[in-house]
Chimera marker file (.cmm) of the C-alpha trace (Angstrom):
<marker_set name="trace">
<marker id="1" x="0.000" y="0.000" z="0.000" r="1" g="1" b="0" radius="0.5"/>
<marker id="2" x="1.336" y="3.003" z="-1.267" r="1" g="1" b="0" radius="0.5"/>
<marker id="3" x="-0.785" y="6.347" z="-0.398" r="1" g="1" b="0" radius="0.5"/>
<marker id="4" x="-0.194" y="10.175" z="-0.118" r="1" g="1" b="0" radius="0.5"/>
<marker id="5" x="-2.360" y="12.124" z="1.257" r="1" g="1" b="0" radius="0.5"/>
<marker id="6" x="-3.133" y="15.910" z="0.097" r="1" g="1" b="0" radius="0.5"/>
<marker id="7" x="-5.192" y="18.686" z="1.053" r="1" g="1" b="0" radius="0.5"/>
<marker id="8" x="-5.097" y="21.752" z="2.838" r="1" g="1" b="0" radius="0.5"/>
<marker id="9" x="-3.668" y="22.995" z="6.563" r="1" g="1" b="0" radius="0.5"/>
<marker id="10" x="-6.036" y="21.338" z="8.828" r="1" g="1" b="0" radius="0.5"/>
<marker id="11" x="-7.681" y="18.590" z="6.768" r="1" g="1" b="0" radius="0.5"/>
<marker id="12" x="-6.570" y="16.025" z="8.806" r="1" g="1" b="0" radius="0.5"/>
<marker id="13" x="-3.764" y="14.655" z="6.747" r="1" g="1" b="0" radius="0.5"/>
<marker id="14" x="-1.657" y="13.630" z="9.618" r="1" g="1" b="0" radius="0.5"/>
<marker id="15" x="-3.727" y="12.084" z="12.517" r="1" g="1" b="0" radius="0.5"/>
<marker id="16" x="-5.874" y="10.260" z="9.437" r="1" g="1" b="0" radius="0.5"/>
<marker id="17" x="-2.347" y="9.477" z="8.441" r="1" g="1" b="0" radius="0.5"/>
<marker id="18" x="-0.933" y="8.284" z="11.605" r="1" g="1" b="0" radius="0.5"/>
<marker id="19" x="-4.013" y="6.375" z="11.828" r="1" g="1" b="0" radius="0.5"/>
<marker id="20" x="-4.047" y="4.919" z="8.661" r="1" g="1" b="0" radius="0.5"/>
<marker id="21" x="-0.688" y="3.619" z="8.640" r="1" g="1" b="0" radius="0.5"/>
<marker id="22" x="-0.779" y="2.108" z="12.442" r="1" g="1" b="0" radius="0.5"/>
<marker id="23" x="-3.960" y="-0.111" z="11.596" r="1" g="1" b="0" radius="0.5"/>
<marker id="24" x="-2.148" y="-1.404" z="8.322" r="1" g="1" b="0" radius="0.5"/>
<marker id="25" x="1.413" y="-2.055" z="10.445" r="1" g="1" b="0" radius="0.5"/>
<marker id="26" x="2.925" y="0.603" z="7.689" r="1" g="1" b="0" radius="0.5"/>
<marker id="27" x="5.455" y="3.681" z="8.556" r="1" g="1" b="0" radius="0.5"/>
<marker id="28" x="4.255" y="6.864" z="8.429" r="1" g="1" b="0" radius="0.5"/>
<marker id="29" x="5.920" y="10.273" z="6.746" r="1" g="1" b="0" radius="0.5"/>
<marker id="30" x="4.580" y="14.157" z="7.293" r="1" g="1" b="0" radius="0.5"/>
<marker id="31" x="7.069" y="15.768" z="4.804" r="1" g="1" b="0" radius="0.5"/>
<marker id="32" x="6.302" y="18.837" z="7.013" r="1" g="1" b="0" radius="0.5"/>
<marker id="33" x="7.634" y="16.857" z="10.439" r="1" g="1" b="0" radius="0.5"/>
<marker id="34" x="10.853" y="15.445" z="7.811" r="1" g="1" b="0" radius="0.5"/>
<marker id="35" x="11.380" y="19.220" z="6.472" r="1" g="1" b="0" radius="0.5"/>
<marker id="36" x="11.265" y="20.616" z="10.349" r="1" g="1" b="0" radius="0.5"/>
<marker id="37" x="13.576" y="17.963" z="11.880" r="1" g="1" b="0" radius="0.5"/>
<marker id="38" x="16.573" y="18.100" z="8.606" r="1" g="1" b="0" radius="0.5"/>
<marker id="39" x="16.148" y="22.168" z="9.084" r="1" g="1" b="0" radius="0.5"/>
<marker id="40" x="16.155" y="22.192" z="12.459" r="1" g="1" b="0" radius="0.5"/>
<marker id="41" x="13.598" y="25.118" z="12.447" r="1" g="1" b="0" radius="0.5"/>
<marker id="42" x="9.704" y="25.408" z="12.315" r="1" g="1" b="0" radius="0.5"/>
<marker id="43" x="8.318" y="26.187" z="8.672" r="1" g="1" b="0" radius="0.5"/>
<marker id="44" x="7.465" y="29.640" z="10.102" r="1" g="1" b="0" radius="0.5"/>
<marker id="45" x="11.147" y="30.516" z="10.859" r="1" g="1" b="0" radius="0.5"/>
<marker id="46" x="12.057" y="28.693" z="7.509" r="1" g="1" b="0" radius="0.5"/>
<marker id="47" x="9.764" y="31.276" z="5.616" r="1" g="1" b="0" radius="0.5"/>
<marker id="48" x="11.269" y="34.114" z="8.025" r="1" g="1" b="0" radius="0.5"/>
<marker id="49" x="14.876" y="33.478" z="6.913" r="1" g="1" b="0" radius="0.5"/>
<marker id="50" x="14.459" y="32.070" z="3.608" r="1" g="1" b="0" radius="0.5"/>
<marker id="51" x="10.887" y="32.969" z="2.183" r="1" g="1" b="0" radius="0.5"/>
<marker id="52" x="8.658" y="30.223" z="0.403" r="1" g="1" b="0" radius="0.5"/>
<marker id="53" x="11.253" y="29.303" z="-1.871" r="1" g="1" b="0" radius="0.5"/>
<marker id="54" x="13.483" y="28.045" z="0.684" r="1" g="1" b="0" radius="0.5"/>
<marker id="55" x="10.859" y="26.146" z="2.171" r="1" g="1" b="0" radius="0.5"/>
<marker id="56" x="9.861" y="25.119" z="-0.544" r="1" g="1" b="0" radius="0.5"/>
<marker id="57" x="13.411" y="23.526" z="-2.138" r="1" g="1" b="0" radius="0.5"/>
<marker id="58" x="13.135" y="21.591" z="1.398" r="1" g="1" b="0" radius="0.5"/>
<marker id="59" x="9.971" y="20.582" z="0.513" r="1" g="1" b="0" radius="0.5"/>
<marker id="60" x="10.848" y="19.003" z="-2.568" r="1" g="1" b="0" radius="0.5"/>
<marker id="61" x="14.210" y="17.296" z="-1.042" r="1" g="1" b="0" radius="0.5"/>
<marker id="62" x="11.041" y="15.752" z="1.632" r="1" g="1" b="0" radius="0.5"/>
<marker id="63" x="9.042" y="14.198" z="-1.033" r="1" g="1" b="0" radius="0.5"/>
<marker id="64" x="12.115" y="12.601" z="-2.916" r="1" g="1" b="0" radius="0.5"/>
<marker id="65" x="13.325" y="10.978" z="0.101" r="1" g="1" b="0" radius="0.5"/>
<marker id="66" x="9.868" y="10.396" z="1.255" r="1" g="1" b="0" radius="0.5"/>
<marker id="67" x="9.091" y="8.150" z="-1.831" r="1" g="1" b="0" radius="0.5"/>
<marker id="68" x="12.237" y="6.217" z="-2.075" r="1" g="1" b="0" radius="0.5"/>
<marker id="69" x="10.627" y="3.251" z="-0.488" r="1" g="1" b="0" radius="0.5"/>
<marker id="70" x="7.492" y="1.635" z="-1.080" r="1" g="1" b="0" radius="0.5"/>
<marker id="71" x="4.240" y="0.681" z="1.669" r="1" g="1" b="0" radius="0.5"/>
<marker id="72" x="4.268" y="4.219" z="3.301" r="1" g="1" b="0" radius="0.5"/>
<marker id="73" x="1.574" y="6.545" z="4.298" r="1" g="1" b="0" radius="0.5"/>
<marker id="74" x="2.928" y="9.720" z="3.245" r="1" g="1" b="0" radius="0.5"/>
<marker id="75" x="1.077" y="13.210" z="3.783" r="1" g="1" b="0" radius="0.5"/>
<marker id="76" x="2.800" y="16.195" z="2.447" r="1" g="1" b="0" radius="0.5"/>
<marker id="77" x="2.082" y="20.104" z="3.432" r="1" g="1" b="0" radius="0.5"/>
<marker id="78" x="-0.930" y="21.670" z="1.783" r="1" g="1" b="0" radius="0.5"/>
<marker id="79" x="1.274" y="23.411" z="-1.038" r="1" g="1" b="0" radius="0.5"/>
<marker id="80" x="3.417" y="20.866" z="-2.271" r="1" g="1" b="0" radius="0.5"/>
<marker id="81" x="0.794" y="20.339" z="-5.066" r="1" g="1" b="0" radius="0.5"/>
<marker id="82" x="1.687" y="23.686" z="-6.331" r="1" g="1" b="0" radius="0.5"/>
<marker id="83" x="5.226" y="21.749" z="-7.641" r="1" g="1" b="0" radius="0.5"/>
<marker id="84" x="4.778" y="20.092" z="-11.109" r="1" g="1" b="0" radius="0.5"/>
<marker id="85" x="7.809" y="17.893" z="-9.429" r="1" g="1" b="0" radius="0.5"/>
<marker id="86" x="6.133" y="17.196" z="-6.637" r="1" g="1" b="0" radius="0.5"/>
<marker id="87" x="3.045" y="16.540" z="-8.200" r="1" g="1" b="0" radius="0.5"/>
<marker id="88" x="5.013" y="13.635" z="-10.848" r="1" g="1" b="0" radius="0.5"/>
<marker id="89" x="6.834" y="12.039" z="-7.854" r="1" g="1" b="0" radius="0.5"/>
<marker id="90" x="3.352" y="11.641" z="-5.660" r="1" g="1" b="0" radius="0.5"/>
<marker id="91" x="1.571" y="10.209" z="-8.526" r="1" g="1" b="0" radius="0.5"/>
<marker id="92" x="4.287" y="7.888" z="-9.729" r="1" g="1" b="0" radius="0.5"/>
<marker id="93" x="4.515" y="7.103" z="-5.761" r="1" g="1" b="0" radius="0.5"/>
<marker id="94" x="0.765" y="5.430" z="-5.266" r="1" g="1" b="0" radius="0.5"/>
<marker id="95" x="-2.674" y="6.027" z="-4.790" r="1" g="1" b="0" radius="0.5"/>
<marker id="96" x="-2.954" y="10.262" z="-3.707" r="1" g="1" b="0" radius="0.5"/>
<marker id="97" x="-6.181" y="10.823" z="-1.555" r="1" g="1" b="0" radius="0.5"/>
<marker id="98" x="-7.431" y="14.250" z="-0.957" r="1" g="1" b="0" radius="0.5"/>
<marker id="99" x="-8.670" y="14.727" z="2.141" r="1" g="1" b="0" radius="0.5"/>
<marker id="100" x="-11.319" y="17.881" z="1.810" r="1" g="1" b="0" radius="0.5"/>
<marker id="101" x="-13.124" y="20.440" z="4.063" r="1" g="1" b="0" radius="0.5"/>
<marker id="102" x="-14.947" y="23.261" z="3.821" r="1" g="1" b="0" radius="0.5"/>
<marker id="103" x="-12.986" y="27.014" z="4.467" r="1" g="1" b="0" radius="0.5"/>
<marker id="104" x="-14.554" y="27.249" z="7.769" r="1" g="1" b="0" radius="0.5"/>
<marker id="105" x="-13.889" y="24.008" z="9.056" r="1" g="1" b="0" radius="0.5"/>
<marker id="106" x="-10.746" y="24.341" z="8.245" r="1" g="1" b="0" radius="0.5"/>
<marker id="107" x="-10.119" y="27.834" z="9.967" r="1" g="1" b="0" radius="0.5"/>
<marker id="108" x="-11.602" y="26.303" z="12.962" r="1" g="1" b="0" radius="0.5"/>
<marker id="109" x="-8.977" y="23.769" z="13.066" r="1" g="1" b="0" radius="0.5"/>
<marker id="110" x="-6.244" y="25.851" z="12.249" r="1" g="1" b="0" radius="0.5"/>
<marker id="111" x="-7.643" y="28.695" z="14.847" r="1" g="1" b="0" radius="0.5"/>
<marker id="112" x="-7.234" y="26.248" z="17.510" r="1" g="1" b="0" radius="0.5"/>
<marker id="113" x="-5.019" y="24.269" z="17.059" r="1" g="1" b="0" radius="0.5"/>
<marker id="114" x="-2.141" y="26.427" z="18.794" r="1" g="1" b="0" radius="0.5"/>
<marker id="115" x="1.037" y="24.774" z="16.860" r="1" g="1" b="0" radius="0.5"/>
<marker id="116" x="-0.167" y="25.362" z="13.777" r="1" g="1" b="0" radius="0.5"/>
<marker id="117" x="-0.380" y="29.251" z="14.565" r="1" g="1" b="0" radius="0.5"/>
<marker id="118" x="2.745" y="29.191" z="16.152" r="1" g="1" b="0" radius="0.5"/>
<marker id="119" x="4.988" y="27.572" z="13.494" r="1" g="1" b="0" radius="0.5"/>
<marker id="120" x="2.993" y="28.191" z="10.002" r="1" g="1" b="0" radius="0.5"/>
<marker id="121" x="3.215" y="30.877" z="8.019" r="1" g="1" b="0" radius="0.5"/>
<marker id="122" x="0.348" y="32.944" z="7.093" r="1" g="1" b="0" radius="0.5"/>
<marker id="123" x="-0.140" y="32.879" z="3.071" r="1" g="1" b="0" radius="0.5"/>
<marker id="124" x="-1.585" y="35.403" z="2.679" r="1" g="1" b="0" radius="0.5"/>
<marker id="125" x="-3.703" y="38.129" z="4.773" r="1" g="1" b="0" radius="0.5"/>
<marker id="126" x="-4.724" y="35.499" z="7.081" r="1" g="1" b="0" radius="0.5"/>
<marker id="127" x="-7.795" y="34.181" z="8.708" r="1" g="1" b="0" radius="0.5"/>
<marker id="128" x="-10.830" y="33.010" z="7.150" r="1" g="1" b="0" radius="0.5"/>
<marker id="129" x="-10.641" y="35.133" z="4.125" r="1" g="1" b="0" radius="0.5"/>
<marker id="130" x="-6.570" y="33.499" z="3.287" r="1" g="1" b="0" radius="0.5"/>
<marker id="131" x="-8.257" y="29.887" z="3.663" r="1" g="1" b="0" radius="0.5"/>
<marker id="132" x="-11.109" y="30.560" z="1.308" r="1" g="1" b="0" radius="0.5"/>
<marker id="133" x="-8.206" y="32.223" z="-1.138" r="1" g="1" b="0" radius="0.5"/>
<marker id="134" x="-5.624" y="29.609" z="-1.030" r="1" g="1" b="0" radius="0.5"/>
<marker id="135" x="-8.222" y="26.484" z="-1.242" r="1" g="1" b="0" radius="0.5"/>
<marker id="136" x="-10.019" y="28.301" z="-4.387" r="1" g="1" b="0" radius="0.5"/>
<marker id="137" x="-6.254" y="28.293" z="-5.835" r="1" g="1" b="0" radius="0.5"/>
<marker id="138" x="-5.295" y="25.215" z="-4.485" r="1" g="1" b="0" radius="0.5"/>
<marker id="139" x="-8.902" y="22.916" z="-5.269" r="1" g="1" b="0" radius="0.5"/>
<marker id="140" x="-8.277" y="21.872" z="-8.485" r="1" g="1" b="0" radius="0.5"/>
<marker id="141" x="-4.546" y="21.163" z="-8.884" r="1" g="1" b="0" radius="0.5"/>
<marker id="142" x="-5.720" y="19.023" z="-5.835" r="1" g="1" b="0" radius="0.5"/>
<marker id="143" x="-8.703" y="17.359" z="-7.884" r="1" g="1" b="0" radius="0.5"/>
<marker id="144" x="-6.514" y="17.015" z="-10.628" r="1" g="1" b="0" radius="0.5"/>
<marker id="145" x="-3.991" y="15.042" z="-8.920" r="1" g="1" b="0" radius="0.5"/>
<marker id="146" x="-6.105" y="13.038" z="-6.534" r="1" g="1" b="0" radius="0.5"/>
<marker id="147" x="-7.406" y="9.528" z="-7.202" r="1" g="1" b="0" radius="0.5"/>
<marker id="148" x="-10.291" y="10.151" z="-4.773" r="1" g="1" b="0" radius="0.5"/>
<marker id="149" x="-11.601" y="12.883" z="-2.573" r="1" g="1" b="0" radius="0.5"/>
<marker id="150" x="-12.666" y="11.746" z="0.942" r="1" g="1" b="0" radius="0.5"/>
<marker id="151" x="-14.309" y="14.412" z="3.044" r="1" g="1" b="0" radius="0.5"/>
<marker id="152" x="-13.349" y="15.190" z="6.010" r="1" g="1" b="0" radius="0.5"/>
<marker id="153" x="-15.524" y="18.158" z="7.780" r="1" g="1" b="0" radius="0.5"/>
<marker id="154" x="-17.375" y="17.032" z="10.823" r="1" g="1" b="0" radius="0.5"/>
<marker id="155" x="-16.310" y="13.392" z="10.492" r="1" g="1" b="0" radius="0.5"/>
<marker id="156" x="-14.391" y="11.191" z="12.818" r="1" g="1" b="0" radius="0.5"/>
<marker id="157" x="-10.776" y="10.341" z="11.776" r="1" g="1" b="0" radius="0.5"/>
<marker id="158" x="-11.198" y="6.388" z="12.190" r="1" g="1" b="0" radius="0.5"/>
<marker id="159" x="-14.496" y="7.157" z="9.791" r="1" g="1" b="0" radius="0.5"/>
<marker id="160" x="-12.030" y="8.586" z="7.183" r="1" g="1" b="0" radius="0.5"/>
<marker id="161" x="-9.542" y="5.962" z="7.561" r="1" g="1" b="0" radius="0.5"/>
<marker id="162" x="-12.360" y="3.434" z="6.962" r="1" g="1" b="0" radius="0.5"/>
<marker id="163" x="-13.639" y="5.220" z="3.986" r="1" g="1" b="0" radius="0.5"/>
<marker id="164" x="-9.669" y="5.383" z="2.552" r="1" g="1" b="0" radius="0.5"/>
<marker id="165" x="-9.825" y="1.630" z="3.112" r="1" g="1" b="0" radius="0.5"/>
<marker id="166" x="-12.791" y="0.842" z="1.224" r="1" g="1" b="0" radius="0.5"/>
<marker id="167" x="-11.917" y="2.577" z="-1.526" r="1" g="1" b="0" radius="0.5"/>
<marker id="168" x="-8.339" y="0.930" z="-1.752" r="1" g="1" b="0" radius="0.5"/>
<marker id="169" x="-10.223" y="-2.308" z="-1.632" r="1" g="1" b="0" radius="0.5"/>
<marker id="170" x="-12.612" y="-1.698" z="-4.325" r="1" g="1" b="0" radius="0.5"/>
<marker id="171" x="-9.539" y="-0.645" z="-6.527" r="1" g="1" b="0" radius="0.5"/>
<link id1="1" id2="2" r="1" g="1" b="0" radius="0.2"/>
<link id1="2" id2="3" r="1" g="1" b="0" radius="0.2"/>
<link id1="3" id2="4" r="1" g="1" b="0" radius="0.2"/>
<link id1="4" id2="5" r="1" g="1" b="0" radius="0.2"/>
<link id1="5" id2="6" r="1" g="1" b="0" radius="0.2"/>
<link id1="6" id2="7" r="1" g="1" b="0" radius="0.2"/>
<link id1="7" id2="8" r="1" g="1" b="0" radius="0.2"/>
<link id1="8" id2="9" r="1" g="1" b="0" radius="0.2"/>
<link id1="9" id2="10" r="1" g="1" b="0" radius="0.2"/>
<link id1="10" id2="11" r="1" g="1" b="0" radius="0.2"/>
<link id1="11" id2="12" r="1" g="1" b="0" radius="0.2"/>
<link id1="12" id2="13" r="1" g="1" b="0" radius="0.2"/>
<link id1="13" id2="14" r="1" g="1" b="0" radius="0.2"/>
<link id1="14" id2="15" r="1" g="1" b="0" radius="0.2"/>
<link id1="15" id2="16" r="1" g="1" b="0" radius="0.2"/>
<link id1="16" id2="17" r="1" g="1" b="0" radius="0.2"/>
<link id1="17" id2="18" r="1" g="1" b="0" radius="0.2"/>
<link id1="18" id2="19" r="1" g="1" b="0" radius="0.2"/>
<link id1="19" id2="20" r="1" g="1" b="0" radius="0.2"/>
<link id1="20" id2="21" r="1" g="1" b="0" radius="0.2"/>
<link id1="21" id2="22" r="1" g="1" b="0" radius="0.2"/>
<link id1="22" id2="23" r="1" g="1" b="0" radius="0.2"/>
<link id1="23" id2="24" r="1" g="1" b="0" radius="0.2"/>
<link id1="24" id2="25" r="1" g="1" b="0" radius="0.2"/>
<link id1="25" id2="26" r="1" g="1" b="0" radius="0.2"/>
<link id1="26" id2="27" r="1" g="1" b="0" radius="0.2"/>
<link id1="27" id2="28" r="1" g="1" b="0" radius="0.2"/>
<link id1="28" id2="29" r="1" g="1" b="0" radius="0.2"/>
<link id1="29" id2="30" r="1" g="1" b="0" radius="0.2"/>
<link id1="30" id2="31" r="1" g="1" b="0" radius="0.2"/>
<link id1="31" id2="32" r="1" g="1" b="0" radius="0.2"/>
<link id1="32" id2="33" r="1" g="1" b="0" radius="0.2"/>
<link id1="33" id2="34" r="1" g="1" b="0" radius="0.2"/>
<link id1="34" id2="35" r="1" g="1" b="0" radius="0.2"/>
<link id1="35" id2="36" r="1" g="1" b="0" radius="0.2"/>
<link id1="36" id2="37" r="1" g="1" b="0" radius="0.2"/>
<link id1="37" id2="38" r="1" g="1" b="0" radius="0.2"/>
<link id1="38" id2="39" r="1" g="1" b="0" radius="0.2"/>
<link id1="39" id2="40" r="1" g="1" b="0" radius="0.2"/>
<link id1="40" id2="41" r="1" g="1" b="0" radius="0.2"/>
<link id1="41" id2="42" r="1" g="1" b="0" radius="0.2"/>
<link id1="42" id2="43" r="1" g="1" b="0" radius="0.2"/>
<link id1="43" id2="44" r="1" g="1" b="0" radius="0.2"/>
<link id1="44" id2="45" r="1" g="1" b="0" radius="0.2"/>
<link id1="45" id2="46" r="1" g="1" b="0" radius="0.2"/>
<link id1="46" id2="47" r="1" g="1" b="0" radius="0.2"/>
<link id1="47" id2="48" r="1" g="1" b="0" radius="0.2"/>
<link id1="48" id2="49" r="1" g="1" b="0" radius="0.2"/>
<link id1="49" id2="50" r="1" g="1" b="0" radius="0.2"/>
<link id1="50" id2="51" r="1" g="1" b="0" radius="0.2"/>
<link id1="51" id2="52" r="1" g="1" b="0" radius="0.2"/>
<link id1="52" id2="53" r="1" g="1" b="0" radius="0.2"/>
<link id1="53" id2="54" r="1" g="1" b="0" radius="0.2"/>
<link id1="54" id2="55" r="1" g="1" b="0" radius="0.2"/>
<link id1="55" id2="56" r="1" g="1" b="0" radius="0.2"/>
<link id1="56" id2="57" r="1" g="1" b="0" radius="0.2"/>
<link id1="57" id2="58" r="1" g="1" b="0" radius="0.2"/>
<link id1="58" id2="59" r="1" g="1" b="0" radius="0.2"/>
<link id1="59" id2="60" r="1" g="1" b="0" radius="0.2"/>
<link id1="60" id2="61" r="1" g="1" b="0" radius="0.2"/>
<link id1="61" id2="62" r="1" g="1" b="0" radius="0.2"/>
<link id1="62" id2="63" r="1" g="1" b="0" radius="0.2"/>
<link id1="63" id2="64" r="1" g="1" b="0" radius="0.2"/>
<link id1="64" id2="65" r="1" g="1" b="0" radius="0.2"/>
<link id1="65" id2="66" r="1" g="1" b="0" radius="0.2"/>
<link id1="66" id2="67" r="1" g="1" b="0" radius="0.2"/>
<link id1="67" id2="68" r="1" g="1" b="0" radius="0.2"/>
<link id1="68" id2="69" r="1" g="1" b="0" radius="0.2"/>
<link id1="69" id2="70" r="1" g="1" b="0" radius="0.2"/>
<link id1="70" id2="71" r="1" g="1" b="0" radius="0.2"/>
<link id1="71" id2="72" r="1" g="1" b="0" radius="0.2"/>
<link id1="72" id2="73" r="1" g="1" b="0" radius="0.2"/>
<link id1="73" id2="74" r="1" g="1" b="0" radius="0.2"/>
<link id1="74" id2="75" r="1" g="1" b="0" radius="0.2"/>
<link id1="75" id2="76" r="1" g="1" b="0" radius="0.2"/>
<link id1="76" id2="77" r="1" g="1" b="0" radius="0.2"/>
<link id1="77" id2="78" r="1" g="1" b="0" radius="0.2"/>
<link id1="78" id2="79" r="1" g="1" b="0" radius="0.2"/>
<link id1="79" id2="80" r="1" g="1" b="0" radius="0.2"/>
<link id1="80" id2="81" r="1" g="1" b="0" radius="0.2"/>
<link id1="81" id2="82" r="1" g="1" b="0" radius="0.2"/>
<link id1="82" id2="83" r="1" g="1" b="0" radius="0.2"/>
<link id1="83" id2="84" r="1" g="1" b="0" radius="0.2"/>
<link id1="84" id2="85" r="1" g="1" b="0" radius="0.2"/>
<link id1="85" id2="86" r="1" g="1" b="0" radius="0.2"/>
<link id1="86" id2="87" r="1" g="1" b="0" radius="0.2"/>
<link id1="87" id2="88" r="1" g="1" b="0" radius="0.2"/>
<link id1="88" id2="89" r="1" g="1" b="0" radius="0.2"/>
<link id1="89" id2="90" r="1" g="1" b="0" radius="0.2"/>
<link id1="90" id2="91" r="1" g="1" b="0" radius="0.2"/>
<link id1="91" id2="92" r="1" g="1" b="0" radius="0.2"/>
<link id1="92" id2="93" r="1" g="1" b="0" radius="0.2"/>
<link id1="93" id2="94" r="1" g="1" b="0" radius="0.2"/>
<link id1="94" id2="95" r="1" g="1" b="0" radius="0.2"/>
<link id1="95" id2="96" r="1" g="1" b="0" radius="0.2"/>
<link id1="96" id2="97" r="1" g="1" b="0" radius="0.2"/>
<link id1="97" id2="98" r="1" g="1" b="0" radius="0.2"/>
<link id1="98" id2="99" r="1" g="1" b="0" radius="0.2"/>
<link id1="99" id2="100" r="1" g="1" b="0" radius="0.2"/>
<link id1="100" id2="101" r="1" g="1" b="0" radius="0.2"/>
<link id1="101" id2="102" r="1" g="1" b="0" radius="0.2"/>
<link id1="102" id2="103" r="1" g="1" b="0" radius="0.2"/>
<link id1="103" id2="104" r="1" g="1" b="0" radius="0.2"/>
<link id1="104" id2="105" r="1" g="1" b="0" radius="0.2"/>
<link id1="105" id2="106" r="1" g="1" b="0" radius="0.2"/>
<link id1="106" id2="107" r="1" g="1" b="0" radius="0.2"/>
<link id1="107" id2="108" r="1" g="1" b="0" radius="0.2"/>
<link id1="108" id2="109" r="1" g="1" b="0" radius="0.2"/>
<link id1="109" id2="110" r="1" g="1" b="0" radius="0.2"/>
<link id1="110" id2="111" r="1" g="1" b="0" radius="0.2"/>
<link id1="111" id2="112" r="1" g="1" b="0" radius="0.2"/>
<link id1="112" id2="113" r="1" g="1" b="0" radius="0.2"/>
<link id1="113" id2="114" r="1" g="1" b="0" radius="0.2"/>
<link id1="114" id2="115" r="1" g="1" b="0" radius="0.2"/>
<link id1="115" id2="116" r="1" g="1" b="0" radius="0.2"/>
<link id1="116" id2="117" r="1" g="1" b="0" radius="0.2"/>
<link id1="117" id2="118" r="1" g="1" b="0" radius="0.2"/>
<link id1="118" id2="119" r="1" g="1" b="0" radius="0.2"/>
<link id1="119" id2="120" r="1" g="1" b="0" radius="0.2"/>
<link id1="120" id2="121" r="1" g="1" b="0" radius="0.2"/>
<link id1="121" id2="122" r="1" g="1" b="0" radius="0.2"/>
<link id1="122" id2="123" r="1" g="1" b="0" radius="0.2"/>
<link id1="123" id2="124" r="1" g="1" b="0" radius="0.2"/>
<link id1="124" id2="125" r="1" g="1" b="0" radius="0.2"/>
<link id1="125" id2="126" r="1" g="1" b="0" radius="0.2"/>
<link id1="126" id2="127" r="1" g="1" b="0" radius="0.2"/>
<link id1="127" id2="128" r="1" g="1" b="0" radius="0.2"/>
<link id1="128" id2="129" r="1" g="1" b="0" radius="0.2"/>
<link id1="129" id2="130" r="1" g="1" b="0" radius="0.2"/>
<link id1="130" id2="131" r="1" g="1" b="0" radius="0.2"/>
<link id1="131" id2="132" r="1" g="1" b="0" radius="0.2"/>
<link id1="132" id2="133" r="1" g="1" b="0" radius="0.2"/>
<link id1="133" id2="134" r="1" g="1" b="0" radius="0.2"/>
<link id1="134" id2="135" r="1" g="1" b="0" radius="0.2"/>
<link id1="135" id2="136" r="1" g="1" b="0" radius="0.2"/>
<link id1="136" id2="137" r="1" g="1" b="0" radius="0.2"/>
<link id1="137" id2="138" r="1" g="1" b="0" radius="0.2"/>
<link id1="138" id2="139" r="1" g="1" b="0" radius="0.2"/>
<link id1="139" id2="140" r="1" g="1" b="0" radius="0.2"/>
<link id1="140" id2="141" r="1" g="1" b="0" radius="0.2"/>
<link id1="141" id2="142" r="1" g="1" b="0" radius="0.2"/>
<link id1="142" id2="143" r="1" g="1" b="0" radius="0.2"/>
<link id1="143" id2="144" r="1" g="1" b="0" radius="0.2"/>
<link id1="144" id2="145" r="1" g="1" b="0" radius="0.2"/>
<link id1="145" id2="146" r="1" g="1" b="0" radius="0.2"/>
<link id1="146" id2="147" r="1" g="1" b="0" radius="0.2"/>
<link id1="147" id2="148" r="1" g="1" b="0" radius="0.2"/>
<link id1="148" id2="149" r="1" g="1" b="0" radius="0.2"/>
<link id1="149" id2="150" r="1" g="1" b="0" radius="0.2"/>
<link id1="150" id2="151" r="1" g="1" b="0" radius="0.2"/>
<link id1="151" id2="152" r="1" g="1" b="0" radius="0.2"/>
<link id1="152" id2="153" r="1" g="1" b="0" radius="0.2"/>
<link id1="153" id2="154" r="1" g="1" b="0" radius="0.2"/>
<link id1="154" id2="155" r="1" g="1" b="0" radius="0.2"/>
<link id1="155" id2="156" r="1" g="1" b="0" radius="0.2"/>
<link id1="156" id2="157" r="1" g="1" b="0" radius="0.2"/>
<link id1="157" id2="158" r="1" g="1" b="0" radius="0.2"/>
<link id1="158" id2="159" r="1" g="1" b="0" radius="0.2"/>
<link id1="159" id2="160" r="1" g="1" b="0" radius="0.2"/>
<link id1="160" id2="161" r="1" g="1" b="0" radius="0.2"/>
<link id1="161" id2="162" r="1" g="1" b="0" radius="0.2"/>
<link id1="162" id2="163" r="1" g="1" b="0" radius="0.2"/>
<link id1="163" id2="164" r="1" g="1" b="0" radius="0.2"/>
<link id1="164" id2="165" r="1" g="1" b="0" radius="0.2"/>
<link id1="165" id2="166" r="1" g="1" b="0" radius="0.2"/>
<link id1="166" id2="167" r="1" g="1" b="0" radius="0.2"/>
<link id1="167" id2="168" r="1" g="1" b="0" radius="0.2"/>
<link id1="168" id2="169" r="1" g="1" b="0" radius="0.2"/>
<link id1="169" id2="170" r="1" g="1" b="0" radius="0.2"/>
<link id1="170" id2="171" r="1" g="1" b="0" radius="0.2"/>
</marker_set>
């Protein structure tokens, strides 16, 4: 089982991913988590010191090594999509779900959740109004690239996971 999972800050890529991966006895990769532990610094300092494009030339050295090896879980940071590199290396990698919620949803997670705040960059002016922004620009390279869209607003993550698994098995 090979499967990257996309979407935007807040979806739920990483505790469906965590998930996912422990109840199929598979590792697990955030590219973010990889990019913040090589760097030694949060994504927010990263794009303090060395804009976007630092971060995201880090990014792409995340994804490479992330897909070197096969039967992962992989989720990668909410722009990586926006790299026609990227994009190639996730596809060729395995089966890319897109995890999807609603703008508001989302800003609720992100709102509260007080490490993602802390150590993530805003994108643009910020808040509600940034989230609805970026995931207009952002939908459909993610449509494009994703073999399914699973949604994720108001649901459970072990109802996601189940819903990821279903639709691996009816592949």
């Amino acid at each position: 089982m090979n499967v990257v999972l996309i979407g935007y800050r807040g979806c739920g890529k990483t505790t469906v991913g965590r998930l996912l991966a422990e109840r199929n006895y598979l590792p697990f990769i955030d590219t973010d988590e990889l990019i913040v532990h090589q760097a030694g610094k949060s994504i927010a300092e990263i794009f303090a010191t060395g804009g976007e494009p630092a971060f995201r030339k880090l990014e792409e050295t995340a994804i490479k090594l992330a897909t070197k090896s096969k039967g992962r879980i992989i989720s990668v940071g909410g722009g990586a999509v926006e790299s026609k590199a990227n994009r190639s290396a996730l596809r060729k990698y395995g089966t890319v779900v897109w995890l999807q919620a609603d703008a508001e949803s989302l800003w609720k997670r992100i709102s509260s959740d007080k490490k993602s705040v802390d150590q993530r960059p805003n994108l643009a002016a910020g808040g509600l109004e940034e989230v609805r922004q970026v995931l207009e620009k952002r939908s459909p390279v993610y449509a494009d690239l994703a073999h399914v869209a699973i949604t994720t607003t108001d649901r459970h993550p072990s109802a996601i996971v189940e819903d990821i698994e279903a639709w691996l098995d009816s592949q």
